[in-house]
C-alpha positions in Angstrom: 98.4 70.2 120.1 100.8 68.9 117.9 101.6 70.9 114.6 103.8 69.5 111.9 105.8 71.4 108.7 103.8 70.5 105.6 104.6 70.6 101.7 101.9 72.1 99.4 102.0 71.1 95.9 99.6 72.3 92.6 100.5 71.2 88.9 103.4 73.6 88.9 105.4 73.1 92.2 106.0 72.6 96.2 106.6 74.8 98.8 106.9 74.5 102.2 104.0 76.0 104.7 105.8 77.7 107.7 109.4 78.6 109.0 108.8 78.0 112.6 111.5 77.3 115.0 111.4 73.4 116.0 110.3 73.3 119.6 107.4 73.8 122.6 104.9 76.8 123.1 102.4 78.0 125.1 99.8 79.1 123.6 100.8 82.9 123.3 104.1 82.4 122.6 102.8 80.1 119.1 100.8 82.4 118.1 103.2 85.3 118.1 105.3 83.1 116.2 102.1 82.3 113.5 101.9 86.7 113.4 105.2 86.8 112.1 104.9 84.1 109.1 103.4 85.3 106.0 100.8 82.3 105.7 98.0 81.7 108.2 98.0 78.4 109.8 94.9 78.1 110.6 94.4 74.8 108.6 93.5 71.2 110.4 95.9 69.4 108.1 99.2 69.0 109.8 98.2 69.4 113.2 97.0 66.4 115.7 94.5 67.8 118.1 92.9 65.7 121.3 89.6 64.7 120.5 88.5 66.7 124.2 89.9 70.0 123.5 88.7 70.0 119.6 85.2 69.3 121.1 85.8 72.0 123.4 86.5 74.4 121.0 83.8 73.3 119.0 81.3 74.0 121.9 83.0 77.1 122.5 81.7 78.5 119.2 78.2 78.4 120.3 76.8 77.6 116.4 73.2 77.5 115.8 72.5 74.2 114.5 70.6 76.0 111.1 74.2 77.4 110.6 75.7 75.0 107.9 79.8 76.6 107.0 81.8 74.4 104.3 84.1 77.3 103.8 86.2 78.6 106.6 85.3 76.5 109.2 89.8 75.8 110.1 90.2 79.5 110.7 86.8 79.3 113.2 88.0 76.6 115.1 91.6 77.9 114.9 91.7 80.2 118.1 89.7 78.1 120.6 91.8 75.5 119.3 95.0 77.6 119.9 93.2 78.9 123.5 92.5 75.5 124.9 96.0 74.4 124.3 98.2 74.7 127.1 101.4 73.2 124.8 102.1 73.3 121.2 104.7 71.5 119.9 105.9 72.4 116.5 108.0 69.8 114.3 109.7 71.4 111.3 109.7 67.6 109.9 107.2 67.6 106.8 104.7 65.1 107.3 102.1 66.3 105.2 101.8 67.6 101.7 98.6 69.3 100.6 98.0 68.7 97.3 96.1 72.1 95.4 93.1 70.8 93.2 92.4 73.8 90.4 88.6 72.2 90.4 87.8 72.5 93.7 85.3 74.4 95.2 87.9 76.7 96.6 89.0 77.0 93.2 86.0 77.4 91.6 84.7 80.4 90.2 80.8 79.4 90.0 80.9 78.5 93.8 82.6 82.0 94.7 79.9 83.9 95.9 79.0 81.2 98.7 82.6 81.1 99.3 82.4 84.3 100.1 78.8 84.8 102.0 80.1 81.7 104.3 83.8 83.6 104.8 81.5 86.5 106.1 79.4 83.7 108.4 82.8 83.0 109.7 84.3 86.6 110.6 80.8 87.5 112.6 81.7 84.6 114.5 85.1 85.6 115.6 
């Protein structure tokens, strides 16, 4: 897996995601480093995943197929992700920026209660 620095801007201004050292990880050794940031990075945006190990992890979640999750779903995928990956490389280069939308549905106040019962989907998952 490949994981990338990454700007995220709103209306009122930029900052950078993660302080990570520039370099190569195995698997425990990255997520040590993600324990010690103060933001999760559980995101898919500014990370390259192989299409084989993001299906694995997908099948490793063992979903029932009536289970439908619009909210959440990075941070489910996240650790099989993280599990499956033998190597992480981590670029401190931004090559992303994540632009905050105020009306979006993670931002939206009428859509906060299935935020939230879909958030709780997710943790009985993991």
């Amino acid at each position: 897996m490949l994981c990338f620095e990454a700007f995220i801007t709103n209306a009122k201004k930029s900052i950078k995601k993660l302080n990570i050292k520039q370099g190569k990880y195995n698997n425990k050794e990255f997520t040590m480093q993600i324990l010690k940031t103060k933001n999760p990075f559980w995101t898919m945006w500014a990370k390259i995943i192989k299409k084989d190990i993001y299906l694995k992890a997908f099948n490793m979640l063992n979903l029932k197929k009536e289970i439908k999750i619009n909210m959440a779903e990075d941070a489910l995928l996240y650790y099989p992700l993280t599990i499956l990956s033998n190597e992480i490389f981590y670029l401190t280069q931004p090559l992303y920026t994540q632009h905050v939308n105020s009306n979006s549905i993670t931002n939206n106040i009428n859509s906060l209660e299935a935020n939230i019962q879909e958030h709780k989907i997710v943790l009985n998952v993991l």
